[in-house]
C-alpha positions, 0 to 999 in steps of 0.5 A: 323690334316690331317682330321676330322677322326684324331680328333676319339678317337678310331682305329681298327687296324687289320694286313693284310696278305701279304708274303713280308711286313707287312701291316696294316689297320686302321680304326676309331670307333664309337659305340662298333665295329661300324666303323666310315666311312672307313680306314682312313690309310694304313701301310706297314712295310718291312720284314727284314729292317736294318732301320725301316721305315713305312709308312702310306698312306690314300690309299692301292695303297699306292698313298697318304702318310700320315706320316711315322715313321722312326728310328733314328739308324741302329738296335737300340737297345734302340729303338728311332723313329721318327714320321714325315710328308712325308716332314720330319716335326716332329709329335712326338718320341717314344722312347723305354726304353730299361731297362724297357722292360726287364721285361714289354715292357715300351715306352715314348711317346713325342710331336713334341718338344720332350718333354714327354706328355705320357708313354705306358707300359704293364699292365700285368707282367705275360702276358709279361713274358708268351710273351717273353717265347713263342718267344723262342718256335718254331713257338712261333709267330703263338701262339696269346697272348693277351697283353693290353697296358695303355698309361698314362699321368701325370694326369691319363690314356689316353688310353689303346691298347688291342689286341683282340683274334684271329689269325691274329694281331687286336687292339683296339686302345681307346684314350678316356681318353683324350678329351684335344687331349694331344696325337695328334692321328697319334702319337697314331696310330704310337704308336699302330703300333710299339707296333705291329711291333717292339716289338722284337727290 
């Protein structure tokens, strides 16, 4: 891990308001709401991108790049993303399942050898249904709804990601269900921002 505040098995996640980027804080939890010391990453997102590349940097001068998450293809539609180091060094794949997600948004989640260690799908099939009405509506995205992820493994639930209520994008991110560190958190972290940012990919 790049540092002790990547071994947190809990994230606030909380979009920034900015006109021509996506940009996003993270920061871990202790107790409740209690934040864990300061925003462990930064992440920008641009608007409009043939390409999928985000990046996450420790600072908001976008100084220290920490990992990025990148596409593998030109609008993708199945959606497969790479999670590496600024070198270029796998961290993990997450990779959308197209079919699946029709109905609930359904993403594979897999290790720096590609193989599969968890699988995030939304928990609600009324919520997600309610969500894909409402991006048709006119100014549907000023509508927040409230979506809850489970990341689950073989062995039973690892954690889940809830979007709070309010206006602006907040996530809690809550990986407690796995002490074993089987989800290296980065990945976790990337997870929660594409199930932000590329949902409509």
């Amino acid at each position: 891990m790049a540092s002790d505040a990547w071994s947190s098995d809990r994230f606030l996640i909380d979009q920034l308001v900015r006109p021509v980027a996506n940009l996003y804080r993270v920061t871990p939890l202790a107790a409740g709401d209690t934040p864990a010391g300061g925003p462990v990453a930064f992440v920008r997102q641009k608007r409009m991108a043939l390409k999928e590349d985000i990046r996450f940097f420790a600072d908001e001068d976008e100084r220290d790049e920490l990992f990025r998450l990148k596409a593998r293809q030109m609008l993708d539609v199945r959606g497969r993303f790479d999670v590496t180091s600024p070198a270029g060094e796998p961290i993990g794949v997450l990779d959308k399942q197209f079919a699946r997600s029709l109905l609930r948004s359904t993403w594979n989640v897999l290790d720096a050898g590609e193989r599969q260690i968890a699988v995030a799908e939304e928990r609600s099939v009324p919520v997600a249904l309610l969500r894909r009405v409402i991006d048709f509506v006119p100014y549907g995205e000023l509508v927040p709804i409230l979506f809850h992820f489970t990341i689950r493994a073989d062995r039973g639930d690892l954690g889940s990601l809830t979007r709070r209520w309010g206006l602006r994008d907040r996530y809690m991110l809550d990986l407690s269900g796995d002490p074993e560190r089987t989800l290296d958190r980065r990945l976790g972290v990337a997870l929660a921002i594409a199930l932000d940012a590329l949902q409509s990919r």
